[in-house]
C-alpha positions, 0 to 999 in steps of 0.5 A, spaced: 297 801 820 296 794 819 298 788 823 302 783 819 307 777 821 313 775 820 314 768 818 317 764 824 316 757 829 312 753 826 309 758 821 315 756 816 313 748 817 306 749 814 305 750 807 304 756 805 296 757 802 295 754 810 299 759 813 295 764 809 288 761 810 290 761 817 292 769 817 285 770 814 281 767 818 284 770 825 284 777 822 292 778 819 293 784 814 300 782 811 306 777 811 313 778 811 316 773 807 324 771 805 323 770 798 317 772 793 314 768 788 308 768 783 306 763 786 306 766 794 303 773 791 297 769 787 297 765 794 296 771 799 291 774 794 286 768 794 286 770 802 285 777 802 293 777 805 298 782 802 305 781 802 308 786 807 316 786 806 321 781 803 328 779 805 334 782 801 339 778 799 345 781 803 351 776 804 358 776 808 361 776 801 358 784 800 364 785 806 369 781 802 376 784 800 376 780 794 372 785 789 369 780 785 366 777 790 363 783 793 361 785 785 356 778 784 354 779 791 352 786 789 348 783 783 344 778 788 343 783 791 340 788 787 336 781 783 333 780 789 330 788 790 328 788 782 325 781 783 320 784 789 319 789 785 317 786 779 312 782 784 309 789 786 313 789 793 317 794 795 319 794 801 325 789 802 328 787 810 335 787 812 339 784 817 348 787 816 352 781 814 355 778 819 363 779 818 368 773 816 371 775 823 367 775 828 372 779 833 374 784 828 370 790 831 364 794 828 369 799 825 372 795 821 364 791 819 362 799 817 369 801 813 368 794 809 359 795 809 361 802 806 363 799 800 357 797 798 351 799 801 350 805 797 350 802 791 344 798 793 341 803 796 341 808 789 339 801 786 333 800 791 331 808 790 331 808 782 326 802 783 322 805 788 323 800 793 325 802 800 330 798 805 329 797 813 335 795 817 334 791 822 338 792 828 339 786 831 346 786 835 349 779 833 351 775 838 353 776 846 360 775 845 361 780 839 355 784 838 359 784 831 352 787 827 353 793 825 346 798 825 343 796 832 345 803 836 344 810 834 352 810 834 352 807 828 346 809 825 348 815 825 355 813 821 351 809 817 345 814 814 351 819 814 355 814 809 348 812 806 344 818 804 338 815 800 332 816 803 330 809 801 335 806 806 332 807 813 330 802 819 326 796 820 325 800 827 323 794 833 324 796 841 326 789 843 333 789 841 333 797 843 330 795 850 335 789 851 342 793 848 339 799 854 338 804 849 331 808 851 327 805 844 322 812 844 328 817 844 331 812 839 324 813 835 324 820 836 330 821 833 330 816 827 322 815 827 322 819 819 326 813 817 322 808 819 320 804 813 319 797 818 316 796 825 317 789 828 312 787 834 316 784 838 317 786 845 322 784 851 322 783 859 327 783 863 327 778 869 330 781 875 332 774 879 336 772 873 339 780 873 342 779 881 345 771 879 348 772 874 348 780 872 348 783 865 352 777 863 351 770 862 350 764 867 357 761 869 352 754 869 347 752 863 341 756 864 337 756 857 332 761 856 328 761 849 329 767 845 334 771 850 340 770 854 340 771 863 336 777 864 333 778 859 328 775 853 324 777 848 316 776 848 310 778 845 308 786 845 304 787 851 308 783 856 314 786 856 316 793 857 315 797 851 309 801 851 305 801 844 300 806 845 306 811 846 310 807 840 305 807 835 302 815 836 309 817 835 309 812 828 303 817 827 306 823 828 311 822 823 306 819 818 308 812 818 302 808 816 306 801 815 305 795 818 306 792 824 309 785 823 309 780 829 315 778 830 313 771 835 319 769 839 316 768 846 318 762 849 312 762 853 308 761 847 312 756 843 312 749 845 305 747 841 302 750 836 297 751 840 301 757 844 304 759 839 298 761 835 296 764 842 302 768 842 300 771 835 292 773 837 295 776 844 299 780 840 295 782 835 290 783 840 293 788 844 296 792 837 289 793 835 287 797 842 291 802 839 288 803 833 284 807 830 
């Protein structure tokens, strides 16, 4: 496996040949990128970096009832999978459109999502690209992203079949939503074509103030809500070691992207860079 990062902070600010120097000289293997170019490619090459994942283009308008919408943004999105291809990446990240209403219902979300995932999908197989689902649920008050619970998983890879539309598996998300993240990779660790490194922490005076849901009173917490909050692996309650040796026995040989969104290591670029190296470093223990 190799340890790569997601673009997030201050990362996004900086010129990308300094973000690449930078990964070079702390021992980064790859970057997550939002969208590829010539340019980016000859940049990372420069610096021993690769580029690990791109985004795949994937709006609201592929849920729309308007068929000539959902066609163009069919188009968008099988150009953005040829476009990394070309570029000699194959590997694309994706996030489920958000819905026009929010209030609508997962079941609504997934007939609509129907229309179109496995068209994209197909495309992405005949170009010998893969898919990673990211399971992000969506705001607290809707939790409208359908691909965050192993409920709609199955729905989705019963609907979508292409072994080239799989997961972008990340234990954050599941530790939040209550879902037992290594029963979860026990059970979808074969579609894993993605790891986001990235970790979550619960804060138990929080949980006894204010519950599982949000305070009546403001109360910010950066990158969480309450109770809970997302942190850099090795300071929350995911355990790697286990993760990554059942990675292995599945064969997975991928990357592990650092997605930093810890509010302790985020008010300086200082901390912030402290927060990659920390995750970083407590990756590698697990490595051969």
């Amino acid at each position: 496996m190799r340890v790569g990062i997601r673009t997030t902070g201050r990362l996004n600010e900086m010129p990308f040949e300094s973000v690449c120097a930078w990964m070079a000289e702390k021992g980064f293997d790859t970057i997550d990128i939002s969208r590829i170019d010539g340019d980016k490619v000859r940049t990372a090459e420069t610096h021993g970096v690769a580029i690990g994942q791109v985004d795949l283009v994937a709006g609201t308008e592929l849920l729309s009832e308007d068929a000539g919408q959902r066609e163009h943004a069919l188009g968008e999105s099988r150009d953005s999978i040829q476009r990394a291809v070309d570029h000699g990446v194959t590997n694309m990240f994706y996030v489920a459109p958000a819905p026009g209403d929010p209030a609508q219902g997962r079941d609504a979300t997934f007939e609509q999502w129907k229309r179109t995932m496995p068209d994209i999908a197909d495309f992405a197989e005949s170009r010998g690209a893969t898919i990673a689902l990211e399971g992000w649920p969506g705001g607290s008050t809707h939790h409208e992203r359908i691909g965050a619970t192993p409920e709609m998983l199955r729905a989705m890879f019963e609907a979508c079949p292409s072994p080239a539309f799989g997961i972008n598996y990340d234990p954050s998300h599941l530790i939040r939503l209550g879902v037992d993240p290594m029963r979860f990779l026990n059970e979808f660790g074969h579609r894993a074509h993605h790891v986001h490194a990235k970790d979550t922490m619960f804060d138990e005076e929080a949980l006894y103030l204010y519950g599982r849901i949000k305070p009546s009173f403001e109360s910010r917490v950066a990158f969480g809500e309450g109770y809970w909050r997302y942190c850099i692996p090795g300071e929350g309650l995911a355990d790697w070691a286990q993760i990554m040796k059942r990675l292995e026995d599945f064969g997975y040989d991928g990357i592990l992207s650092i997605e930093h969104e810890d509010g302790r290591y985020y008010s300086s670029w200082d901390l912030e860079e402290e927060g990659f190296v920390r995750a970083r470093a407590h990756l590698k223990r697990f490595m051969l």
